[in-house]
N, C-alpha and C positions, 0 to 999 in steps of 0.2 A: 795081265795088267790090272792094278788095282786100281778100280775106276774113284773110290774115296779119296785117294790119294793126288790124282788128275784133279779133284775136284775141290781139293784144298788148298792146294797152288795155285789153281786160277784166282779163288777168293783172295788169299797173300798177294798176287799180282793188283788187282782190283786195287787194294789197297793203297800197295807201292804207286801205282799209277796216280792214285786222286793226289798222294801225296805231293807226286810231280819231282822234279829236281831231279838230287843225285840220288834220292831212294828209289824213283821209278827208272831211272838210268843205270842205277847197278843192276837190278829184278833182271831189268832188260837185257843186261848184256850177259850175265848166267844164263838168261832162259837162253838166247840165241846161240850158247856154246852148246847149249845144251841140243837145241833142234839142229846143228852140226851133224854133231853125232849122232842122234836119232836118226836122220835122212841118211847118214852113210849107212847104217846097219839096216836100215829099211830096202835099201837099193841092194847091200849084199842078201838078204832074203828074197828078193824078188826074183836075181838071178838063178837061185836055183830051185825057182820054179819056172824057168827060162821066159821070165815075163821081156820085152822086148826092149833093148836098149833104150835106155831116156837120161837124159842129165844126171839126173840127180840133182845134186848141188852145183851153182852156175855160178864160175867165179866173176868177180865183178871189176876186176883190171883198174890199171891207173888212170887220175884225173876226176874220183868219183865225187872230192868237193865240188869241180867245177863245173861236171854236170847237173849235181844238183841246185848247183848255183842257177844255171841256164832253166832249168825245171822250174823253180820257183820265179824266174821273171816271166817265163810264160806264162804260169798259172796267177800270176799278181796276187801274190801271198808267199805263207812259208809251206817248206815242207813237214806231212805230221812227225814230231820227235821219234814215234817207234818205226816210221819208214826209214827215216834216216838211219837207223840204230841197225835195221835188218840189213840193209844193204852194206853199210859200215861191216858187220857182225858174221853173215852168212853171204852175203850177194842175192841169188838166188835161186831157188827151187823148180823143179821139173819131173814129175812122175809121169805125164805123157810124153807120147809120140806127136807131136804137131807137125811133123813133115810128112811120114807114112799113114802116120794112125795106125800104126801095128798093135796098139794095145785094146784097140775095138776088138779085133779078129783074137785077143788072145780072149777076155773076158766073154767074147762068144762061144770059144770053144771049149767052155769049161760052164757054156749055158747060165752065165750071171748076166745079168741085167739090172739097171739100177730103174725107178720107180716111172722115171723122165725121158730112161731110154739113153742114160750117158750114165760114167764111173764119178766125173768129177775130181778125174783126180789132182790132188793140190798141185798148184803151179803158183808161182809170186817171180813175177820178170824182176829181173837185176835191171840195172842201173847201168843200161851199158851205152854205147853211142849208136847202133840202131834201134834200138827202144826208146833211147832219148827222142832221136825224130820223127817217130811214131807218137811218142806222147806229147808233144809240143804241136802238132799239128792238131791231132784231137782235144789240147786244151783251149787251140784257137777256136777251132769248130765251137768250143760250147760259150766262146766269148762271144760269137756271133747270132745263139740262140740265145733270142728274145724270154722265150721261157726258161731257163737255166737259171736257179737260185743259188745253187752251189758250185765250185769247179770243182769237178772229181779228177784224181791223178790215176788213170786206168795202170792197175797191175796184175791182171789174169782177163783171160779169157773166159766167160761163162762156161757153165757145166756144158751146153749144147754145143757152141764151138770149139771146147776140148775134145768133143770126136765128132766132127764135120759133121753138125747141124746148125743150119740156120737159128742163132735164137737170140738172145737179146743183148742188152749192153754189159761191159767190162764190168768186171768185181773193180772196187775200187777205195780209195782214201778223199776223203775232202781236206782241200787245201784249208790250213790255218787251224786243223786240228790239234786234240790234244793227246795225250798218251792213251786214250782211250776211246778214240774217233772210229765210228764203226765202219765195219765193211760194209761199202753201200753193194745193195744192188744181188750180195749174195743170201742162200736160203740153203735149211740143212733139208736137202731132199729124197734122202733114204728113207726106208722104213721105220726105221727108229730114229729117233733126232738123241744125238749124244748124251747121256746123263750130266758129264760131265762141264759142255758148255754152261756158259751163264746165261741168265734169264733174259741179264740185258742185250742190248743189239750187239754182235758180236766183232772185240777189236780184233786185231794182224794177228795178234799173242793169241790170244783165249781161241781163236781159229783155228790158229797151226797147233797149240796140245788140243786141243779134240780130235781133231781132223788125221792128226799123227797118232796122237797116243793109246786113241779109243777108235778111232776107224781104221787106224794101218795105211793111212793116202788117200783113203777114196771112200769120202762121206755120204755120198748117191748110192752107197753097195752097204750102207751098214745097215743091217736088218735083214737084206736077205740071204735068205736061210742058207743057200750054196756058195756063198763066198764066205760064212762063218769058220769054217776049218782051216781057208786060206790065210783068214784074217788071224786066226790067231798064230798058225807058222810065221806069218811075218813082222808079228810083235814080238817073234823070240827074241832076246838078249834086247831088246829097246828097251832106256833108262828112262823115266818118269823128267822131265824138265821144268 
């Protein structure tokens, strides 16, 4: 993978994004056909290295205006335009196990470990109607903390509770964003932190090509040294987005 090339598209996104409108809305919806098809050919790589069944890509079924409709009066604001656009676009993403955790046991037996003790591998919840009522409850909870400047719209699980450990709060969006509203709350915690991410605090987009494109799913693993081999069988045939 040519990491100049991940890191040229991000900057073209950047742009499209400040721009806003229909030019950050088209970027948007190429990059997301684009991370389609990345994630599927990442998921057929993983199988045959009999990595543990996981989603993949998580369709995201009908009525998904009117959950986000329901989304945004809970959270009393809008939702951010590239959440909408992902859910619209791909639904959502899953390279863990959150039921078995069978992808702990497989990363152990191949002796990778990531810096924090978790893979981190990308996850972004869809938009579906148990996730709805999980995040409508949690946007209440932070209406009712006195301390809370922002409402964040939780859509992943920390690196720590992607393989059952106690650790801190959801990766997340803040309501009333813009195409370029960072992911709160996340940090690149591998050994190497991506070339290709941006300087600045990191959006949905510029996230998901690093984390895909230059990590192979699991940004907590990039750096070290025995997942490097894996890493790059499982970037075979993935297209640049």
């Amino acid at each position: 993978m040519e990491i100049d090339s991940i890191t040229q598209i991000q900057a073209e996104w950047r742009v499209a994004a400040a721009a806003g409108g229909s030019t950050a809305s088209s970027h948007a919806a190429l990059a997301f056909a684009g991370v389609v098809e990345a994630v599927s050919k990442l998921q057929q790589n993983l199988r045959t290295l009999s990595y543990p069944a996981v989603p993949g890509l998580i369709a995201v079924g009908s009525g998904l205006e009117a959950r986000i409709g329901r989304l945004a009066t809970a959270a009393q604001g809008t939702v951010p335009p590239l959440l909408r656009a992902f859910w619209s676009s791909v639904g959502g993403i899953s390279l863990v196990d959150l039921n078995d955790y069978a992808h702990i046991e497989f990363w152990g037996s191949h002796g990778i470990r990531g810096p924090q003790g978790f893979c981190d591998g990308v996850y972004v919840d869809a938009c579906s109607h148990s996730w709805l009522d999980f995040a409508v409850e949690d946007l209440v909870d932070q209406a009712q903390d006195p301390d809370a400047d922002l409402f964040v719209i939780p859509i992943s699980p920390d690196g720590y509770h992607k393989d059952d450990i106690s650790g801190g709060p959801a990766y997340g969006l803040a309501v009333d964003g813009d195409w370029l509203t960072p992911l709160q709350h996340f940090d690149w915690t591998g050994p190497l932190r991506p070339r290709s991410a941006p300087d600045e605090p990191c959006d949905l987009l510029s996230y998901l090509r690093s984390s895909i494109l230059e990590c192979a799913g699991f940004p907590a693993l990039y750096g070290v040294e025995a997942f490097e081999p894996i890493r790059r069988r499982l970037l075979e045939n993935v297209r640049v987005f």
